[in-house]
N, C-alpha and C positions, 0 to 999 in steps of 0.2 A: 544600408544593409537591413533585410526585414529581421526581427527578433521572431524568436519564439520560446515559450516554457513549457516543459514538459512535466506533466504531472505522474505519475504512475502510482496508482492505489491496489493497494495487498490486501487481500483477509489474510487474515494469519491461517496456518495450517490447522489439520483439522485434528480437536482436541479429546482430551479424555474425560468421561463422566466419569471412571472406574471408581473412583475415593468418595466415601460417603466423608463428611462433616470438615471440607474445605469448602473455604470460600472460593468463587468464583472466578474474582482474580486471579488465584491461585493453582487454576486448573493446567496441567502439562499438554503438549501435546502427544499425539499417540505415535507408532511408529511410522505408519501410514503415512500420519503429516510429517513427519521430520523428512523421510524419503520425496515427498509432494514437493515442501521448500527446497531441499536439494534439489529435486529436476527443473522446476523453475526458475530459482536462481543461477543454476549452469544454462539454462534456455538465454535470457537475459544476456547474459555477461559474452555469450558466442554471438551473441545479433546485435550487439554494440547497443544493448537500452539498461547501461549503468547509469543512475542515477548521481550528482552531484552531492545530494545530500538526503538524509537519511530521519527520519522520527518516527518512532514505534512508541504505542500504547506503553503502560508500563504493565498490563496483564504478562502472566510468563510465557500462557501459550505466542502471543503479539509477539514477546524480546526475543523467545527462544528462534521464530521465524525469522526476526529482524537480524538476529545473531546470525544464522545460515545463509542469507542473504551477503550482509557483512563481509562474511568471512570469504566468500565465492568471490565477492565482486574486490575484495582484496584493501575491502575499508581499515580503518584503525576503529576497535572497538571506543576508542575515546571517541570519536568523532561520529558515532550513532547516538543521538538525543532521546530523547524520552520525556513524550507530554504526556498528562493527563487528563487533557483536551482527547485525546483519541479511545479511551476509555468510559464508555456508557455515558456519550455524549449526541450529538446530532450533526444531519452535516452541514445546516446552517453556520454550525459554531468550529466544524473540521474548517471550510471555508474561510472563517475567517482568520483561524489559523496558519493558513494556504497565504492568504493575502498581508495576512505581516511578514513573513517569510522574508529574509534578501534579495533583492532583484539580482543583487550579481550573480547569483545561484540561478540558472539557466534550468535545472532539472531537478525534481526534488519526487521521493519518495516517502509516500506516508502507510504503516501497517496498523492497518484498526480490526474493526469489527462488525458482522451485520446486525443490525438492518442497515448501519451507518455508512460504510461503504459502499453497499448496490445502493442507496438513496443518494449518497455524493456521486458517484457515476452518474446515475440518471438526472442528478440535475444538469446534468451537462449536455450528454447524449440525447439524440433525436429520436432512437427507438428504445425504451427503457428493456432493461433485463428483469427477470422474476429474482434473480437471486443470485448474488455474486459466490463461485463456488467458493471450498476453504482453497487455501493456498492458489489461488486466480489473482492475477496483475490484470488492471486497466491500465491502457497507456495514453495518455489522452496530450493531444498535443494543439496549444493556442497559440495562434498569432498576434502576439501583445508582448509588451515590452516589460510589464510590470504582471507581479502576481495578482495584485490587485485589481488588474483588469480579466481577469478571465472570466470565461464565460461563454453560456451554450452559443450563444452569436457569432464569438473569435476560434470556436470549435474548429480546427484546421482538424483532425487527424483520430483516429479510435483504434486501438489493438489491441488483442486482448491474448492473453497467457495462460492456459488452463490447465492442469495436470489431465496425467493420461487416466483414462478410465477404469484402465486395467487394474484389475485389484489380485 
């Protein structure tokens, strides 16, 4: 039987400057993005690309997507993790995050940040993107048995999720 694992990486939804003297972590997202993660994550969940398991940033704007997500695809909020590997990190180190992961876990979703996620895309994909929008899913799907193996070589599959333009 061939394996495969599915990876699907989120920018979080797209957040708010409005508040002077928070930190960055700290930042909410706007309404815009909360509507964005909603269309996305009902997009998702109608085309059967529910993910097995779940780790978001701990930024709010990151949880508050991951939370909307969650909540669509009909998670237990226990059961959404929270690294701080996904938080103004790289994707060398998202990676290896990806690859300790459980293999029995077939599907996994990670909700970071750019530059960190269009550079985790691209290191996989064949034609690199300029910039992964806010609230955008890659779906990236490898043929290999372990997460440890993935890679642009075992790259079976790319799809991607974008909110609608319309503003």
């Amino acid at each position: 039987m061939e394996q495969k694992k599915i990876l699907l990486v989120v920018r979080h939804a797209k957040s708010s400057w409005d508040y002077d003297g928070i930190a960055d972590i700290d930042r909410t997202l706007k309404s815009k993005g909360i509507q964005h993660a909603y269309e996305i994550s009902r997009k998702l969940k109608m085309g059967d690309h529910v993910p097995e398991r779940m780790i978001s940033s701990p930024a709010d704007r990151a949880l508050h997507t991951a939370v909307i997500f969650a909540r669509i695809f009909g998670f237990s909020l226990k059961d959404l993790q929270i690294n701080n590997i996904l938080y103004e990190s790289s994707a060398d180190k998202i990676i290896e995050l990806i690859s300790n992961s459980p293999d029995e876990s077939k599907s996994l979703m990670i909700v970071g940040h750019n530059p960190d996620v269009t550079d985790l895309v691209n290191h996989f994909i064949q034609h690199p993107m300029d910039d992964m929008p806010t609230a955008g899913v890659a779906k990236l799907i490898f043929k290999c048995q372990k997460w440890k193996e993935i890679s642009a070589d075992n790259l079976e599959k790319e799809m991607y999720f974008f909110p609608s333009k319309e503003e």
